[in-house]
N, C-alpha and C positions, 0 to 999 in steps of 0.2 A: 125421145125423152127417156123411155125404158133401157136403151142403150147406156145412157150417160150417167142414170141412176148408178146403174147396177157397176159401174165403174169408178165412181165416185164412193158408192154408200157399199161396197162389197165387204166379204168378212173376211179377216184375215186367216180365221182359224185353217183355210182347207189346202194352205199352203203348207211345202217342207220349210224346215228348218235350214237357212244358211250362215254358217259360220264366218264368211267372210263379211268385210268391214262395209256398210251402206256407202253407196258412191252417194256422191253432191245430187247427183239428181232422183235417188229416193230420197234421200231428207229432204230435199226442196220438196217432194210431193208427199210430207207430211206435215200438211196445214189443214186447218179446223173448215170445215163447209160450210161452217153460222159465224156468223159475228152481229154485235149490237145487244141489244137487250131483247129477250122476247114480249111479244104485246098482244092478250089475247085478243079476238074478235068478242064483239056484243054477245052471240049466243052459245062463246065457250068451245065453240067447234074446231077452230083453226088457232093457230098462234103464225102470228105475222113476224120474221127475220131475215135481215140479210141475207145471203145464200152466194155461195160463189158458183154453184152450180146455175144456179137461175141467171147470172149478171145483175143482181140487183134485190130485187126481193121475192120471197116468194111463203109460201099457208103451208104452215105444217099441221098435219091431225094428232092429236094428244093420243090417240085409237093406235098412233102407228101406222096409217094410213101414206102411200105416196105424197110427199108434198107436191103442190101446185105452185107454180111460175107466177108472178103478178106482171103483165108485160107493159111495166111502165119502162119508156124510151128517153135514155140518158144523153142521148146527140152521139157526137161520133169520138174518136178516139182521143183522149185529153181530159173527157169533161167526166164529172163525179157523183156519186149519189152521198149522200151525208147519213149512213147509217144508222149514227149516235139520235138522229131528227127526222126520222122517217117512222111516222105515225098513223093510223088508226083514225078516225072522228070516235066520238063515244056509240053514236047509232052504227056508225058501220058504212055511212055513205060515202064516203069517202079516204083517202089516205094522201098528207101531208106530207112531203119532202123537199128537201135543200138540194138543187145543183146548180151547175156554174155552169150550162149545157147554150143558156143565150151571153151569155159572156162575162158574167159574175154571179154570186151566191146569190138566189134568189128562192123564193119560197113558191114551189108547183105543187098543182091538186092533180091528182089523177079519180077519177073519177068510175066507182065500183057501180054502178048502172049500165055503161055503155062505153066505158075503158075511153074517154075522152082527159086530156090534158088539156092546163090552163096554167101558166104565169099569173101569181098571183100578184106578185109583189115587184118593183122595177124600181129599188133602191139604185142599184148598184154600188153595195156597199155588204162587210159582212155580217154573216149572222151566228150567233155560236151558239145560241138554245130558243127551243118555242115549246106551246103547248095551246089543246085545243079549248075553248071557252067549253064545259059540261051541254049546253045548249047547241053546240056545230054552228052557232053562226060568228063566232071570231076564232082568230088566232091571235094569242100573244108570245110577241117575241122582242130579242134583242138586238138591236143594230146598232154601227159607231157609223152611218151615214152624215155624221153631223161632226165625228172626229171624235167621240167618245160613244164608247156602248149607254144609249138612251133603251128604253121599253116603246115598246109600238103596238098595238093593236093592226089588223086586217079584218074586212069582213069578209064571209064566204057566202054564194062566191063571186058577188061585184069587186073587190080589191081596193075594198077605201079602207086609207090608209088614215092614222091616226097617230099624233109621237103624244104620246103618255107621259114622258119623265126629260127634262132639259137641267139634269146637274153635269156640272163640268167632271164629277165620279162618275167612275162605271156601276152603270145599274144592268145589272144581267138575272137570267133565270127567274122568269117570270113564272106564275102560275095562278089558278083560279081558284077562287071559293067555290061550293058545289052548288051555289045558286046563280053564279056567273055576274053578280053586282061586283063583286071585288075580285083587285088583284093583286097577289101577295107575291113579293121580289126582295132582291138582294141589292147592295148598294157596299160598295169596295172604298174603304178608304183610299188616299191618292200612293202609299207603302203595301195596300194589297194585302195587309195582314190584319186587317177589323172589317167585319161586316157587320151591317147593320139588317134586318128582314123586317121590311118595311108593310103596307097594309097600305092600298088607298082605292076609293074606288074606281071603277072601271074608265070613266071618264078622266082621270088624274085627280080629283078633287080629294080633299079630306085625308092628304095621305099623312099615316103616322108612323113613327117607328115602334114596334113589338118588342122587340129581343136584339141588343148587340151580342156580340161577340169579339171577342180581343184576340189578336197576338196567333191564329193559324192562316202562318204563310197561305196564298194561293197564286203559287208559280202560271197558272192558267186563266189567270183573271176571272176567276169564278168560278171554274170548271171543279175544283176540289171540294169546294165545301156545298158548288150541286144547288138543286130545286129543295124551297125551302118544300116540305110537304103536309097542305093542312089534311086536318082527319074530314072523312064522309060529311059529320055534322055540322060540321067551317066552326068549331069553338076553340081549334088548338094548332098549333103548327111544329113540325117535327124539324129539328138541324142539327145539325153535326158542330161536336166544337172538344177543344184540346182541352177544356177550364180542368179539367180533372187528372191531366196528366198525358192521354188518350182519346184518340177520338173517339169519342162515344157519343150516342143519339141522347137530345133532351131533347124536351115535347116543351113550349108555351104557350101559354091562355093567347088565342087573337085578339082577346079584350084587351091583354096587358096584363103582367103580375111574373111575380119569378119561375122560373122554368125549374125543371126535374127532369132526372134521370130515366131515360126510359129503359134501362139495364146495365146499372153498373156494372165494367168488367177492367180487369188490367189487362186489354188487347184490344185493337183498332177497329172499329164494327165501321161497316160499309152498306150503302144502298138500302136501307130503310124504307120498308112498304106499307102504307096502312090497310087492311082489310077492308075488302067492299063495305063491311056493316060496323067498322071501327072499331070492332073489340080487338084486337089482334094486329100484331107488327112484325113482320119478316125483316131477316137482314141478315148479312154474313158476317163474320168474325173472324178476325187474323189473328190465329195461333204462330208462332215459327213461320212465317209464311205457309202453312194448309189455313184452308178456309171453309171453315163449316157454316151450314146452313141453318138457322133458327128461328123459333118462333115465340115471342114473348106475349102476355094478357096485357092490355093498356089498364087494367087495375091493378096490376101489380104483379107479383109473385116471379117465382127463377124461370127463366126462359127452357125451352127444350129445344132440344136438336131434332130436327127432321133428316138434314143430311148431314155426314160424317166423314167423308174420305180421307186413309192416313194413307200416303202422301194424297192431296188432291188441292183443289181448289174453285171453290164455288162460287157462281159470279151470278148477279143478273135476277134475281129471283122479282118473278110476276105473277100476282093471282089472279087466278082464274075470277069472272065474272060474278058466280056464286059464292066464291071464296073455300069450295074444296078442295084444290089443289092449287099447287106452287109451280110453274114453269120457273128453270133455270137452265143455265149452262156450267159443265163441269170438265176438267181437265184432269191429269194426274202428270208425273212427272215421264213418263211414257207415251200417254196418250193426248193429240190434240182434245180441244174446249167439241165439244157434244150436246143437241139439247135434249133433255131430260122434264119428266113432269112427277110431283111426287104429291101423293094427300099429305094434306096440312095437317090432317092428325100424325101426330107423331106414332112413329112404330104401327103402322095400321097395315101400309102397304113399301115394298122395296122400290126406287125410285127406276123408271120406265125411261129406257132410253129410245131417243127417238130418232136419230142420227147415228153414223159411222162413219166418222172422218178418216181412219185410218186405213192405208192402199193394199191392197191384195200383196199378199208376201210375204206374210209373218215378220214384217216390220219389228211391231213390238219389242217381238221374243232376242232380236238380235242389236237391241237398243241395250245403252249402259243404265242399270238401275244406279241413281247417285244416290249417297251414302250420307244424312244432315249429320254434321260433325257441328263440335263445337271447340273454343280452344282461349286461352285467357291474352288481353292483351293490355295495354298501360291501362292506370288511372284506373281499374278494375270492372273495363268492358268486357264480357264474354261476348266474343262474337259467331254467331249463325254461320254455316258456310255449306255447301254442298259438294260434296267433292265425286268425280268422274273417274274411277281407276282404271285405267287400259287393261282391258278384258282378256287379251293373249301375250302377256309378256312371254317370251323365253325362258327358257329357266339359268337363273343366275342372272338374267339384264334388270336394269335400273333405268325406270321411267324418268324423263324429265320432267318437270313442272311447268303447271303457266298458272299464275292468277290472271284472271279476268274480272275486270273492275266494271261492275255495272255504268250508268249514266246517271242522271240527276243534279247531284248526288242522291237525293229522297225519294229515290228506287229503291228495290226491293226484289233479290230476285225468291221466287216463290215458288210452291208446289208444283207447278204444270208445266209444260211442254211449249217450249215457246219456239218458233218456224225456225226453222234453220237461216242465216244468213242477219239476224237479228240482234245478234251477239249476247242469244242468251242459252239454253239447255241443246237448243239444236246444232248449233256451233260445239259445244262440248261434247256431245256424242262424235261429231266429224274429227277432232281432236286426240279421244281418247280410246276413238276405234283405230287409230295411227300412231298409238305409242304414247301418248303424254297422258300425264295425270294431271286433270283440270281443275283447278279450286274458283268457286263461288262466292265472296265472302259477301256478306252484309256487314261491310265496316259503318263505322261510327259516321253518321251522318243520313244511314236508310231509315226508310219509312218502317214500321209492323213493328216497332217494338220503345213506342213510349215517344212521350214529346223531349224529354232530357236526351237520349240516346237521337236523337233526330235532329237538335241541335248541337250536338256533341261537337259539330266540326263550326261550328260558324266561328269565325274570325281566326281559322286558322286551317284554310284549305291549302292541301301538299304538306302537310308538316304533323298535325296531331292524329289526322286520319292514315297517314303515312305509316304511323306507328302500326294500325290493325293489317297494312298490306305487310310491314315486315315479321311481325308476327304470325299470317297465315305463309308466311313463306319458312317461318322456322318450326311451324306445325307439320308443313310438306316432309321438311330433312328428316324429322323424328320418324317418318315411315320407312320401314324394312326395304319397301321396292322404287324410293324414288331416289334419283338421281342427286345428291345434295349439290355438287359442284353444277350442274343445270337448270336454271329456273329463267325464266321468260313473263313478262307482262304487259297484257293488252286490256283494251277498252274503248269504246268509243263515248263522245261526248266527255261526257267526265271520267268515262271511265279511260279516254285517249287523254285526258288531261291529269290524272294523278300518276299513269305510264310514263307520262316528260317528266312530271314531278320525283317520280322512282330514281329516273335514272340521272338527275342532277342533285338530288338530296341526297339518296342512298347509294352511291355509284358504284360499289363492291356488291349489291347485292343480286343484281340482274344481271343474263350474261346476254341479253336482248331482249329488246322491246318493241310493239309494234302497235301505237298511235293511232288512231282512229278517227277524224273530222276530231280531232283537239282544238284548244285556246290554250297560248302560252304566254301572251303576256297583256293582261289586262289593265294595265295603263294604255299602251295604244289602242286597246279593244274600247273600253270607253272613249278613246282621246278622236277616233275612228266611226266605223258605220259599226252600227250594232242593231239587237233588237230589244225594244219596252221589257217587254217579260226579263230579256236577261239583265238589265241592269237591274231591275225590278229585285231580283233572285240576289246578285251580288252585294246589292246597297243591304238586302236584310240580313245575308250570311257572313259578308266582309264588314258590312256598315257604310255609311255614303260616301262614297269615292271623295267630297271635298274635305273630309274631316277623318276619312284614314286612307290615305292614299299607299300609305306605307303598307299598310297591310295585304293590299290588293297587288303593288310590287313584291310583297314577301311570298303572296303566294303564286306568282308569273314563273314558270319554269323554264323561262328564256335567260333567265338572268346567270343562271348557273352551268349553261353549255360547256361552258371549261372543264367543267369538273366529270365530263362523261365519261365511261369506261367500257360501256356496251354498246353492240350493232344499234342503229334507229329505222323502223321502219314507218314513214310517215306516209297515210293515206287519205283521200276525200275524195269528192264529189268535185264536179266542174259546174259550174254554175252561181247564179246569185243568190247570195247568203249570206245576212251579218258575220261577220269573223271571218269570212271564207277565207282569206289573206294569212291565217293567225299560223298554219300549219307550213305557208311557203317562209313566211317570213322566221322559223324554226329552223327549217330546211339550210336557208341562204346562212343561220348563226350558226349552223352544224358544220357546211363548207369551208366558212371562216375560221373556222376552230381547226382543221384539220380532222373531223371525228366523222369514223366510218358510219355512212348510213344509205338509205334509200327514200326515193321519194317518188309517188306514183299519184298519178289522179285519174278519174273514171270520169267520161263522158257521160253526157245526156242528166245528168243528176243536177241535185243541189249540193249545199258541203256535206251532207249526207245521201252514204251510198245505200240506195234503195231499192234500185231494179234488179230484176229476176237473173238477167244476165249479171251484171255488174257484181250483184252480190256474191255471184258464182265463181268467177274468176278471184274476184277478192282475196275469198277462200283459200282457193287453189296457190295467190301470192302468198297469202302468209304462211301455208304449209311448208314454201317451197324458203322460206326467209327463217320461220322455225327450224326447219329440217338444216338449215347449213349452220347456225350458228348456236343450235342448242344438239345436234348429233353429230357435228362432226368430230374430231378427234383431237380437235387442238387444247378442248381443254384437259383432258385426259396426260396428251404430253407435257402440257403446263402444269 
């Protein structure tokens, strides 16, 4: 164990400096050693997280002390632990987690007395959130064992099961009053963009609705707008909602009555905590993509910053038992997410890191600091962007460009350091340690910057958001050392899907593209296998396939393969996947057309390439597909 520490958690500082470009496999081993949220123990002493070190989870000490392994056993190679739902009991007897280890999601106790496991629950069906009854003797959670997400109750630790809610909506994200008679949940219109947080008691009876809310999408069937969260004393419940422009936190009476702002701001606040003794609310804030950490009075008055990192981004905040300090995780544009504990008084104490993700080497020091640019594009969007400038050009040579188009769309890429192979800041350092200047943009349609600008694209994806990709590309030419006559664009997801869109709308402006597990033509994608969420997404951005079909054809970048004039390099995953067909059947209109391209697929995947290897090579293809057709010399002679 002291071996494995000290190898994982070492410092970088006591290394030299090397100038030369990180291979694939130090960025691949700069990935974070936490993930999840932290969750203190009852008496403050440890905080419970994920841990890649451990395989699963393991006690971190706020002292800085070694952390400790928790050695709950996940089965064998395949099966998962559910990090987002790997819990604590409130006394401490126990810890609650989701795997598929007997052969679907089900809900297992491991048991902090005598390290004994139990199957609690033998749905066979999934689960996407739980939480513990204040008393340890239920769990409520959410299951579609019936074909729709219902609420369910379990005892601990006999395993009687209980279903709570039988509406044909998804009712997800349950949670408890702090006397355990009631449960208070959420309930998804059948469009996924109105929720209602409902109240009923523990047995289903007497349920009423509290608080709707209108009109914020949730592409995750619940997972965005979260656990509603009542305060210590069960008189009020905290939720997130757009009413104001911006997500921002309102607090409503559980009795009923209109809601209030619990810190108006123009920027998107996240993860909303109430304090042990309910005076006091933690939460993050998105500036430009950094995200600071805060602390507001539930009577009122301007919130204060406990944490601040320019560039940074702070995720996850948990307070401690007594409510003196704030366990979080923090990242920067350099360094993987780290946990950290800091006093909730503001300015009292500097926040305590308690983790070192980053690999012996002086990493860091030889990573690209990206540069937040900003640059004007139609309609009088400024758009966000980060840009990666290749560190050793020559003197006299001219870098080539790539935009790289996030996913979502209502992504967002932000402050931190995100794993190499992910196709987000770790990819751009492999990129721009090899000569190209990488641009980031947050076009018209990401998340962090208002509900207007987040809708910006709906009903008109490849075409108006199109406009912010050839704008950050005529932002690239205005630079002294980049290449104008070269510029490249990739993404995956959506961000492989506005790359087809690039290169059949805009066909002069890319001199290559490289496609990502894209969707090109969403009449057969609807007409085809697909999945809930994504039509769910298309009916609210395009509008419902029966009554704008046209529009969901307008924005298909299959339709316009004639008009291509750059290399295509299209990639994915082998496997089963709504759409997975979307990127051959691209391919096969490419062939047809006569238009130079390639087309590769990675085993052992889904349409998305995820493994460690897979991702590796990936890499290495599209270097090798950049490097021929954005530095070779033909356009030069041209």
């Amino acid at each position: 164990m002291v071996a494995v520490l000290a190898i994982l958690f070492a410092s970088a500082s006591d290394a030299e400096d090397d100038p030369e470009p990180l291979t694939i496999d130090q960025l691949l081993s700069i990935t974070s050693v936490v993930s999840g949220a932290p969750q203190w123990a009852p008496d403050g002493n440890s905080i419970l997280m994920t841990s890649s070190f451990a395989g699963g989870l393991a006690m971190f000490s706020p002292d800085g002390e070694a952390p400790v392994r928790v050695p709950i056993h996940l089965g064998g190679s395949g099966h998962f632990l559910s990090s987002q739902m790997a819990d604590g009991s409130p006394a401490g007897r126990w810890i609650s987690y989701v795997s598929n280890k007997s052969g679907s999601p089900e809900i297992w106790l491991w048991s902090a007395e005598d390290g004994a496991e139990t199957q609690l629950t033998h749905l066979g069906a999934r689960i996407n959130s739980k939480t513990w009854a204040p008393d340890e003797g239920f769990i409520a959670f959410a299951s579609d064992r019936h074909g729709n997400y219902d609420i369910w109750t379990v005892s601990v630790p006999e395993g009687k099961l209980r279903r709570i809610t039988r509406d044909k909506r998804y009712e997800v994200f349950p949670t408890w009053t702090p006397d355990a008679k009631r449960l208070v949940y959420v309930r998804l219109d059948d469009a996924w963009a109105d929720h209602d947080v409902i109240v009923t008691d523990a047995d289903g009876a007497n349920a009423r609705t509290v608080v709707s809310d209108s009109d914020f999408f949730d592409y995750g069937a619940g997972t965005r707008f979260g656990y509603p969260r009542v305060s210590p004393d069960g008189t009020s419940v905290l939720f997130p909602s757009h009413r104001s422009g911006w997500i921002n936190y309102w607090i409503a009476p559980l009795a009923g009555g209109d809601p209030h702002p619990m810190s108006s701001a123009e920027a998107d606040q996240h993860e909303a905590q109430w304090s042990p003794d309910g005076s006091s609310i933690v939460y993050t804030e998105n500036h430009d993509g950094r995200y600071d950490l805060r602390v507001v009075s539930t009577t009122g008055g301007a919130p204060q910053t406990l944490v601040s990192e320019d560039p940074g981004r702070v995720s996850s905040p948990a307070w401690s038992p007594d409510g003196q300090k704030v366990a979080f995780t923090m990242a920067t544009l350099t360094r993987p997410a780290d946990l950290f504990v800091v006093s909730a008084k503001p300015g009292t104490h500097e926040p305590r890191q308690l983790t070192d993700s980053m690999p012996a080497g002086n990493f860091e020091s030889r990573l690209v600091v990206p540069e937040k640019v900003h640059y004007q594009s139609s309609d009088g969007f400024t758009i966000s962007a980060y840009l990666y400038r290749p560190p050793h050009l020559a003197p006299g040579k001219k870098a080539p460009g790539i935009l790289w188009i996030h996913g979502g769309p209502t992504g967002q890429y932000r402050d931190m350091f995100e794993p190499f192979g992910e196709g987000g800041s770790g990819d751009a350092q492999f990129f721009a340690q090899r000569g190209y200047a990488v641009l980031h943009p947050n076009i018209r349609g990401s998340s962090g910057y208002g509900k207007a600008f987040e809708d910006g694209n709906n009903g008109c994806w490849g075409h108006c958001d199109l406009e912010d990709v050839v704008a950050g590309v005529e932002y690239l030419k205005s630079l002294p050392e980049i290449d104008d006559t070269r510029m490249g664009i990739t993404g995956t997801s959506y961000g492989g899907i506005m790359s087809l869109n690039a290169v059949t709308i805009a066909p002069d402006v890319f001199q290559a593209a490289i496609a990502a597990s894209a969707y090109a033509d969403w009449v057969h994608f609807y007409r085809s296998e697909n999945e809930l969420r994504h039509v769910k997404l298309l009916d609210y951005e395009l509008g419902p396939f029966a009554t704008h079909e046209d529009q969901w054809r307008r924005s298909s970048a299959i339709h316009g393969v004639a008009d291509i004039s750059a290399p295509v390099f299209l990639v994915h995953g082998v496997g089963r996947y709504p759409g997975s067909d979307q990127s051959e059947l691209f391919a096969q209109a490419l062939t047809n057309q006569y238009k130079p391209h390639r087309y590769k697929t990675y085993d052992d995947e889904n349409y998305y390439v995820l493994g460690l290897a897979n991702r590796r090579q990936l890499a290495l293809d599209m270097l090798a597909f950049f490097d021929q057709f954005l530095k070779d010399d033909a356009v030069a002679r041209d």
